[in-house]
Structure formats: C-alpha cells, structure tokens
C-alpha positions in Angstrom: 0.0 0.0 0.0 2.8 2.3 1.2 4.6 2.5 -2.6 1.8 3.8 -4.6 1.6 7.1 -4.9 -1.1 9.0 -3.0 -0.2 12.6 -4.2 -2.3 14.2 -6.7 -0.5 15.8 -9.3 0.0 19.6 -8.5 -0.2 20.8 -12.3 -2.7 23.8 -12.0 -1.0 26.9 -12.5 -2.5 30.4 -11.0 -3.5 31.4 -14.4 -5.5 28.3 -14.6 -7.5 29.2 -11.5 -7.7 32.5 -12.0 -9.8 31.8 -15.5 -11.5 29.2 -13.6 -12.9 31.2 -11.0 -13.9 33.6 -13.9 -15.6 31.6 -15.8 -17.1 29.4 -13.6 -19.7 31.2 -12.5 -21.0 31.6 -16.1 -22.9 28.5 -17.3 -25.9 27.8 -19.6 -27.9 28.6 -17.4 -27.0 32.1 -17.9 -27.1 32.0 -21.6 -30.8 29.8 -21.9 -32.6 29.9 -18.2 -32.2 33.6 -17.9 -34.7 34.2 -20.3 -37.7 32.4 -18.5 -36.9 34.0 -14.9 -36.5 37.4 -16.6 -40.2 36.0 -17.9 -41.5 35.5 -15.0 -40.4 38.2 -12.8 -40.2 41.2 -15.4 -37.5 43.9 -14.9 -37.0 42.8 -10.9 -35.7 39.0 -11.8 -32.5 41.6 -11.2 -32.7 41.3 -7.1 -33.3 37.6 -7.7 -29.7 37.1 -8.9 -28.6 40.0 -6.4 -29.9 38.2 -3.7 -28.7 34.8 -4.8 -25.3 36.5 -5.7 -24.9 37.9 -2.4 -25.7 34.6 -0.7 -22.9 32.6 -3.1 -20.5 35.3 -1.7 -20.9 35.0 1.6 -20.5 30.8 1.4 -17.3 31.1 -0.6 -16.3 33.5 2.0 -16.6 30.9 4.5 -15.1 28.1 2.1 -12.5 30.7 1.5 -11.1 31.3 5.1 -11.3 27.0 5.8 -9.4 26.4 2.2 -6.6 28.8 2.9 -5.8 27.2 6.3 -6.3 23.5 4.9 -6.0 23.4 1.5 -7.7 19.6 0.3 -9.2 18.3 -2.9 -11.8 17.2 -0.4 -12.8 20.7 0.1 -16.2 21.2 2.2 -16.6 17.6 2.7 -13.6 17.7 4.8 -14.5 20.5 6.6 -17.9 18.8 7.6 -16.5 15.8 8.6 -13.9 17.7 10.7 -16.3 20.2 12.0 -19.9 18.4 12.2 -19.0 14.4 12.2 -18.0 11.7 10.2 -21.8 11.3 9.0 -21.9 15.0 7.6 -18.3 14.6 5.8 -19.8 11.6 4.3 -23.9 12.6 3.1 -22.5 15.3 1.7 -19.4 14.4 -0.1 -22.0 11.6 -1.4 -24.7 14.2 -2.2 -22.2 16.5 -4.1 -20.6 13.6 -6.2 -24.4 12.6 -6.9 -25.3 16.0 -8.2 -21.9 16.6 -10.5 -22.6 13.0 -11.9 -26.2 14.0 -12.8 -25.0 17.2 -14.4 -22.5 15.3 -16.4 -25.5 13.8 -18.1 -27.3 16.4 -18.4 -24.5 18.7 -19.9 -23.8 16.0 -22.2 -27.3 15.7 -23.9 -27.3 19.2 -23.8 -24.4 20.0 -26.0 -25.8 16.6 -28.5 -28.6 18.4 -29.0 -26.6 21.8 -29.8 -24.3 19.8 -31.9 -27.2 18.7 -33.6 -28.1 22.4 -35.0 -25.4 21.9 -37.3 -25.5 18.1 -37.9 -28.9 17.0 -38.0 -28.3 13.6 -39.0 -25.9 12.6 -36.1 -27.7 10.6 -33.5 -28.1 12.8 -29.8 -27.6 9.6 -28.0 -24.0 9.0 -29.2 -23.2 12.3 -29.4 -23.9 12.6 -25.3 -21.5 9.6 -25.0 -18.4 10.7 -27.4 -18.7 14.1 -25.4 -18.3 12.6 -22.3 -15.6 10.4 -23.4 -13.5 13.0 -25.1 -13.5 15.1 -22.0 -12.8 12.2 -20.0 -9.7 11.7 -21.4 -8.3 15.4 -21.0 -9.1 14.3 -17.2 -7.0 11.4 -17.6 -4.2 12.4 -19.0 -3.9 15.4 -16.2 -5.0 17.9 -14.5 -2.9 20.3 -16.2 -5.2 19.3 -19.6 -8.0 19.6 -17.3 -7.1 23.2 -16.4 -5.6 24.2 -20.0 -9.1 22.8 -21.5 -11.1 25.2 -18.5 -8.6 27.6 -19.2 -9.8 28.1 -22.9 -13.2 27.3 -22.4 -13.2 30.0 -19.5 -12.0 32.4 -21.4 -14.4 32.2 -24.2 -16.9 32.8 -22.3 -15.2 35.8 -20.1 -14.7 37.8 -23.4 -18.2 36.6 -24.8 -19.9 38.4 -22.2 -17.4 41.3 -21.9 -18.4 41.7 -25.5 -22.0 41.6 -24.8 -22.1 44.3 -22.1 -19.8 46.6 -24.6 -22.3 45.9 -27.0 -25.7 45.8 -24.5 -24.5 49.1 -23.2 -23.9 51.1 -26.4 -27.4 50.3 -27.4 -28.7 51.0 -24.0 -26.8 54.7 -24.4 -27.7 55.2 -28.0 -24.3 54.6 -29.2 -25.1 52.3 -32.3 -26.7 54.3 -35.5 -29.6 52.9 -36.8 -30.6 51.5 -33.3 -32.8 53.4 -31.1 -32.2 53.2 -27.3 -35.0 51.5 -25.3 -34.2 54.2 -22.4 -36.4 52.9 -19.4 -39.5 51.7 -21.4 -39.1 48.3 -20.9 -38.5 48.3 -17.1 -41.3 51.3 -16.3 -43.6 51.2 -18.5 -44.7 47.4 -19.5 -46.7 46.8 -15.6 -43.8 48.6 -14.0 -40.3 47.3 -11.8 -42.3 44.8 -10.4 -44.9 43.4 -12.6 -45.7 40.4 -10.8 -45.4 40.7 -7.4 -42.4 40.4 -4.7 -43.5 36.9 -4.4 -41.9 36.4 -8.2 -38.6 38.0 -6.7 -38.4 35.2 -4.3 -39.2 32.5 -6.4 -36.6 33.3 -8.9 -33.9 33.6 -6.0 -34.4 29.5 -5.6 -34.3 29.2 -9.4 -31.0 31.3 -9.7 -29.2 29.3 -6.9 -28.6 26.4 -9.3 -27.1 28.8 -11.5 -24.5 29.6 -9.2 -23.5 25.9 -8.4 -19.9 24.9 -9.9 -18.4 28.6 -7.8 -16.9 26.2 -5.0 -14.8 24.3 -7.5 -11.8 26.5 -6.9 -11.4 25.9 -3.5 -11.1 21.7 -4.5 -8.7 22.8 -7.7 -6.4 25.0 -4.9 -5.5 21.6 -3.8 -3.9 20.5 -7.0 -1.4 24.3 -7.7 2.0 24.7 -5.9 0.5 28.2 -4.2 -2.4 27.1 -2.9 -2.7 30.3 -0.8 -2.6 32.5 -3.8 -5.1 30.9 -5.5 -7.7 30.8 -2.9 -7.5 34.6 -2.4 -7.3 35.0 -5.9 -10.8 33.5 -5.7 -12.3 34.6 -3.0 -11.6 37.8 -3.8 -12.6 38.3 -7.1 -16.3 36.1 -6.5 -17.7 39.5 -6.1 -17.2 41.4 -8.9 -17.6 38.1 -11.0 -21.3 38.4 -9.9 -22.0 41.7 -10.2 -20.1 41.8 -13.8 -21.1 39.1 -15.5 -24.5 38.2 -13.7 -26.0 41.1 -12.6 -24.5 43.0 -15.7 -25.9 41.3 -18.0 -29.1 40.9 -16.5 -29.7 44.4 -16.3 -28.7 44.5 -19.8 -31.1 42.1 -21.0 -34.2 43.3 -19.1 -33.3 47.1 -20.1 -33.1 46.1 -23.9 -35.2 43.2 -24.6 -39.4 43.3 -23.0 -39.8 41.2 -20.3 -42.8 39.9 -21.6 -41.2 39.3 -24.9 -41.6 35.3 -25.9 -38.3 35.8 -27.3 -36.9 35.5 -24.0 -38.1 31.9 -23.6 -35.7 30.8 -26.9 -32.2 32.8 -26.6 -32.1 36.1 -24.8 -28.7 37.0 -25.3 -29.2 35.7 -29.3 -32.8 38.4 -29.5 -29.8 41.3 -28.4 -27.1 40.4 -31.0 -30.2 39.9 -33.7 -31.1 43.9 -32.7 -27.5 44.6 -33.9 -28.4 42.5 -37.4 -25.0 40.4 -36.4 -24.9 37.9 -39.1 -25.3 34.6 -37.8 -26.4 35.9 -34.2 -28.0 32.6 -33.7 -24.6 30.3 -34.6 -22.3 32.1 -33.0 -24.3 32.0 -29.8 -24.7 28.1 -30.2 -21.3 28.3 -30.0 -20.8 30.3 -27.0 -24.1 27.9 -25.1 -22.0 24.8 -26.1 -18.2 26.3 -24.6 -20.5 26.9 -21.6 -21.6 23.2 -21.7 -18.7 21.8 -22.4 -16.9 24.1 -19.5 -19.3 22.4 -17.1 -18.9 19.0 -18.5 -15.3 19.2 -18.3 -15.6 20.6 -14.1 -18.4 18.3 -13.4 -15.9 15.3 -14.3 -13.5 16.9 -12.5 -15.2 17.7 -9.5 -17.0 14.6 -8.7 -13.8 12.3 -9.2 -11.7 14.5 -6.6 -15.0 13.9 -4.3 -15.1 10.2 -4.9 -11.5 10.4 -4.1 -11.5 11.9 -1.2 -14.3 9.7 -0.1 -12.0 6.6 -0.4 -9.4 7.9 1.6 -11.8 8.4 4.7 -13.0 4.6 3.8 -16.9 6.1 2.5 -16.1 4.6 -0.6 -14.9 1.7 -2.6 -11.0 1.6 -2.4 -10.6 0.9 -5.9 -11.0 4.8 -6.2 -7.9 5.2 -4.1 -5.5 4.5 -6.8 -3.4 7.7 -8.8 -1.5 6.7 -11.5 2.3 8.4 -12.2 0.8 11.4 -13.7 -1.1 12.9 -10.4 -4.4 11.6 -11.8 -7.4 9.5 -9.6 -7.5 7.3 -12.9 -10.2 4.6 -11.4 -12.4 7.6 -9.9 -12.7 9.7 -13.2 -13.8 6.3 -14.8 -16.3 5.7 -12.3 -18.0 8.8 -12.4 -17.7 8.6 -16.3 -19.4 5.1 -15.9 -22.5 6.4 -14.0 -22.7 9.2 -16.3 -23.0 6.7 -19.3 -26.0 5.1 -17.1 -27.7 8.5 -16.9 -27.6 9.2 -20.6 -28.4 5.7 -21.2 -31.5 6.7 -18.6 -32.7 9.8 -20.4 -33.0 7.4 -23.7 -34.9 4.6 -22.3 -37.1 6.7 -19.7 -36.9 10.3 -19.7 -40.4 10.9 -18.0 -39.4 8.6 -15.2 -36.0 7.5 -14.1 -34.3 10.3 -15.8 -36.3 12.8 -14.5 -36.3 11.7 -11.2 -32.6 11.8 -10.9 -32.5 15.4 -12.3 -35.0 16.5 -9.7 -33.7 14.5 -6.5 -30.0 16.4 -7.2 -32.4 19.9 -7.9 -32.3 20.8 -3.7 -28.1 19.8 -3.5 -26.8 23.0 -4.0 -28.2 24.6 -1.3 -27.8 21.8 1.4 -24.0 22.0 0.5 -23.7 26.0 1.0 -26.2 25.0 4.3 -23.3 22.4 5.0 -20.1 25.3 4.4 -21.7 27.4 6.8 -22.4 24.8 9.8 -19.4 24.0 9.5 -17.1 27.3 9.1 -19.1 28.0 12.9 -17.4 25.5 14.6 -13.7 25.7 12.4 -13.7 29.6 12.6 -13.8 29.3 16.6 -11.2 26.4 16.3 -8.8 28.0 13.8 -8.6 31.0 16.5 -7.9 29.3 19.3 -5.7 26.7 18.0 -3.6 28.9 14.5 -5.4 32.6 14.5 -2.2 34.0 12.4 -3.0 31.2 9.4 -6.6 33.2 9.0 -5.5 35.0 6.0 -9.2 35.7 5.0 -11.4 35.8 7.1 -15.3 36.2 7.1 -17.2 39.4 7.2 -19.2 40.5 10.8 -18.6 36.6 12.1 -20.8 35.3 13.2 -23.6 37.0 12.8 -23.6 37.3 9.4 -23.1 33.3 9.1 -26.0 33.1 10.4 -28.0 35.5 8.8 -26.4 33.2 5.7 -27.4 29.9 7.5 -30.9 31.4 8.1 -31.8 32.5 4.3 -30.5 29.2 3.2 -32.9 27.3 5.2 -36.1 29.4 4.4 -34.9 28.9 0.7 -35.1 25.4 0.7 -38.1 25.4 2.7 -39.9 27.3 0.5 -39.2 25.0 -2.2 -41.9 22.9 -1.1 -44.4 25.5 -1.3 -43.3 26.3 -4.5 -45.4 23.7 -7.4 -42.2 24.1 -9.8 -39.9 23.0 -7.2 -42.2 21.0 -5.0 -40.9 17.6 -6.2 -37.1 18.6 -6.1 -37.2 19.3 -2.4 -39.4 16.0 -1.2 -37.2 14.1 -3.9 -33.4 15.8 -2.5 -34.8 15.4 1.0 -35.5 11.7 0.4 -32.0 11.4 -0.8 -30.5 12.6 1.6 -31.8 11.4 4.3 -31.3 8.0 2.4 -27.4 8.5 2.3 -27.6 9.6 6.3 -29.4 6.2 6.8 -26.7 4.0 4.6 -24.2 6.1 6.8 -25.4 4.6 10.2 -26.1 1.1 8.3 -22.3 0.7 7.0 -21.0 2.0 10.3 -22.5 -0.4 11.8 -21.8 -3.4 9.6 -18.3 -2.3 9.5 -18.2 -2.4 13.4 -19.7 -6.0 13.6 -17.0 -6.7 10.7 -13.9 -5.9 12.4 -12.2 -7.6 14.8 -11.8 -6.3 18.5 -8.3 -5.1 17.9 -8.9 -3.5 14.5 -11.9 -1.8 16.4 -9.5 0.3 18.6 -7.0 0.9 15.7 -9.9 2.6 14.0 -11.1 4.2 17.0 -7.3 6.2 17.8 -7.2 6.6 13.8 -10.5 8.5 14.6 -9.8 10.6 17.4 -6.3 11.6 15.4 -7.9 12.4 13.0 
C-alpha cells in the first residue's frame, strides 16, 4: 500500500484558477434559463440574482477562510467531517458527487442536441456519449489538460460576455446608428419594476441558486497548484465582482433592452440582443458560445466529482478501488467511475426520460443549497477552532462573524423550505430530502456493519485513527 503514490499531481498553475474562477460562474444557465426567470419576474428578476449573488459570496467567503488554512481536494466535505462528524463529511461528499454526476449527463445531452443544430443527421444519443468520453480523457491524462481545457473554455466565455455588455451598453446609451435606445420603457412602462409581485422575486432567488452551483470548484482545484494560498485569495476575492459583472450586468442589460414579456426570451435572450444589432449569424455564434459553456461544465463536473469520490475513499466512505493515482497525479479509477454512472444516466434519459431520468434530475435539484447549508455549519465551529488553535494562518477571514453566518445559515434554510411551497420546485425538495436522508441512513447502516465486521483489535485501531484524525 505504502509504494503507490497518494499525491495528486500539482499541475494547476494560478492562471489556470484564476480563468476558472472567472468563468465558472458563467454556465448555460445564464445563456438559456435567464430568459424564462426574466419572464416570470419582469425587470426585478435583477434582485433575484442580487440576492442569490450575495448569498454565493458569503458561502465562498466561509469556504475561503477554511481552504486557505487547509487546502484539500476534499474541500467542504472535509471541513464537515472535521467540523460536524463523520456522518456530515460523508452525506454530503456523497450528495455533491451525486449532483456533478447528474450534471455530467445532463451537460452531455445538452451540447448533442446543440451539436445537432449543425449536424442533423448525427444521433443525440451518441453524441452525449463521445462528449463525455473526449472530455474524460483530458481528465485522464492530467489535470494540467483539465485546467488548460477550462482555461480556454473559460475564457471564451469571459470575453463573450465582456463583449456583450460593450455591446448591450452602447445600445442601451444610443451609441449604435440605426438603433434606437430603449431608455427605461421596458423596465417602467410594461406593468412597472415589479410586474408580478415580490412573491416572483423570491421565487426566482431558488431558481438562480442552481445557476451559481460549480463557484466552489476552486477551492477543490487549490488543492492540485503549488500556491495554494494565492489561488484561494485570488478567488475569493474576485467572487464578487464576478457576480456583479457578469450576472448582474448582464441581466440588467437584458431586461433594459429586450421586454420582459417578450416570448423571445423563452428561446435565446442574449441571441434576440445580437439579432437587434443585425450580427450575421447571431444565432450560430451564440450556439457556440451555449456549447463552450456546456462543455466548460462537463469538463468541471468530471473533475469535480472524481476529486470527491477520491476523497471519499481515503476516509474509507467509498470503494478503495478509487484510491489509486497513477504516475501522472491523476485519480485514474475515480474519473472512470464517475464517467461510468454518467454513461447510465444518458443511457436513462433514452430509455425513460419521463421517469427515471427525470427523477434523478429532480432529486439532485435541492443539492446545492444543502451544500452552502453544510459550508456554513461547518465554518461555525472551524472559525472558533482555527482562533484558538492557529489565528495567524486566518489570512481571509469572514465578514461580521458570526452573525452574518447566520443571517447566511438562516436564508438558506427558508430557501429550501420554501421549495416545497413552491409547485415548480415542489418535487425537487421531497425528492433531495428523500436522498438525503437516504445517504444519512446507509451512513449509520455501513458503520454499523463495519463495526460487527472488524475484529476487537482492529476496532481500537480505527477508534485512535478517529480521534487523530
């Protein structure tokens, strides 16, 4: 056991996170579901991703301040298990893996289908699949081609939208000949700010917090670069502006230009504002901007949920097959296995996509917010330790503690609350909660199956191992 290596490969340079914690905020969801909460809530779908923003900020806060003083591929699972138990390290390390290997699938039909605007004839199915496997081998081969690939692919999309708020804004000021400026018509003057209600506000807040899933990333990829430090502050530093740029911007771009009760909205928002511009082929270069932003989440999704499945081996919560890095730095077996189950899930959406596919979408739906619920029960208790035991190794630390983690803990629990109230979301929270509280359960099951397992003296080996630890 002692000769293999155990080291992931530290290949990610600071450029690499740097781009990543650009760009990894920006998904499809900003490019495609935009359009139908802008629908829904009119000009005001703005404090929606202000709130949700501001939320994300705070958590990566949190995560920030842990990574920086223990830097680990595990990221937040590890703080859990540290700060809450062995059973919280372990439901949601499980729960996170489970939603990246969903998303994998999802991603991966996603770009088929986009893939499919240009070759009609290709079948979806096996497009999902050679997606996957392409991106699975820049995993493989290591996680420098990992970061190069989510270099470029980050970058894309960083300069895509940069060009789109150039371009929002100059119509917005009147800037363009030809094109008249919409001044304040479409957010006064269509039912007003707040056409439908403050209740809409809050409904899109628990829509946009899926959007925002795939900002903790960073703090697992600091693990794998040689200045760990720098690239968590890096980070956490710049998740601020990356919201109120990119997001927000762009937003209030959107609903200043386009009317919110526009059907347009529903197809391509950001296509309807380069089609205003008559930019020839708005519609095909967008496709290509909605598929970089696929791909980009395809790419962390694989990356992501093989570092968790990793980690979860090395505290024994999962196979130890998935322990094994080959000579390159790379969790070879783990990236497989989460390509495996991903292969499953497209296989799922072909077979029964009103049923099993469907229900594995909306039992991951509730996941992001139990893990920012998770980073802030647990930054409680490691922010009290980390000042008793190493205060000067609190290079970041977290705004008006800890009263605004709570405020944080609070708003996170009312949002997934409210998701039962909610007939949209409704099924995503019963279905999340059932699987969660299903991985709790196989927690105390294999805990105690393990304990009847062992022998007396391996019993006490684990037990000091534990209280080590």
């Amino acid at each position: 056991m002692h000769h293999q290596q155990t080291e992931l490969q530290k290949g990610l340079k600071i450029r690499h996170i740097t781009m990543i914690s650009l760009g990894g905020i920006i998904g499809a969801g900003l490019f495609i579901g935009s359009g139908s909460l802008i629908n829904m809530a009119g000009p005001a779908s703005i404090f929606s991703y202000a709130f949700a923003g501001l939320l994300v900020v705070l958590v990566m806060r949190m995560l920030g301040e842990m990574s920086i003083v223990n830097p680990s591929s595990g990221s937040f699972a590890t703080y859990a298990r540290e700060a809450l138990g062995q059973w919280a390290g372990y439901t949601i390390g499980w729960l996170y893996w489970f939603f990246w290997v969903i998303v994998i699938a999802v991603e991966s039909i996603a770009g088929a289908n986009i893939i499919q605007y240009w070759f009609p004839s290709l079948p979806s199915w096996s497009l999902s699949l050679l997606l996957t496997f392409l991106l699975t081998l820049t995993n493989m081969y290591s996680v420098k081609s990992f970061g190069e690939f989510e270099y470029w692919f980050s970058l894309i999309k960083v300069v895509s939208i940069a060009l789109f708020l150039i371009l929002g804004g100059a119509i917005i000021f009147g800037l363009i000949p030809g094109v008249e400026s919409p001044g304040t018509s479409n957010l006064l003057h269509r039912g007003g700010f707040l056409p439908n209600g403050i209740s809409s506000i809050f409904l899109g807040i628990t829509l946009v917090m899926f959007s925002f899933m795939g900002s903790e990333i960073v703090a697992t990829a600091a693990g794998e670069t040689k200045n760990p430090e720098k690239a968590i502050t890096v980070a956490t530093n710049s998740v601020i502006y990356r919201i109120l740029i990119f997001y927000l911007g762009s937003i209030l771009v959107l609903v200043t230009i386009l009317p919110w009760d526009s059907h347009t909205l529903l197809k391509n928002p950001f296509v309807s504002v380069l089609e205003i511009l008559k930019i020839p082929a708005a519609a095909q270069i967008m496709n290509f901007i909605v598929l970089t932003a696929v791909l980009s989440c395809l790419n962390s999704g694989l990356y992501s949920s093989s570092r968790m499945l990793l980690t979860m081996a090395q505290n024994g919560d999962a196979p130890r097959m998935f322990l094994k890095i080959n000579k390159k730095g790379v969790p070879l077996q783990a990236i497989l296995g989460c390509t495996a189950i991903s292969y499953i899930s497209v296989g799922f959406n072909y077979l029964s996509p009103d049923k099993i596919f469907l229900f594995l979408v909306n039992a991951s739906g509730g996941v992001a917010l139990l893990v920012y619920l998770v980073i802030a029960f647990s930054h409680l208790r490691m922010r009290r330790k980390y000042e008793k035991e190493n205060p000067e190794a609190l290079k970041i630390k977290m705004w008006l503690f800890p009263y605004l983690t709570y405020a944080t803990i609070l708003a996170i629990i009312v949002l997934f609350i409210a998701m039962a109230f909610i007939d949209s979301l409704r099924s995503q929270f019963f279905l999340t909660t059932l699987i969660a509280l299903s991985v709790i359960g196989s927690f105390f099951v294999s805990k105690n199956k393990k304990s009847i397992d062992l022998l007396p003296e391996e019993q006490n080996q684990m037990s000091l191992h534990s209280k080590a630890e």
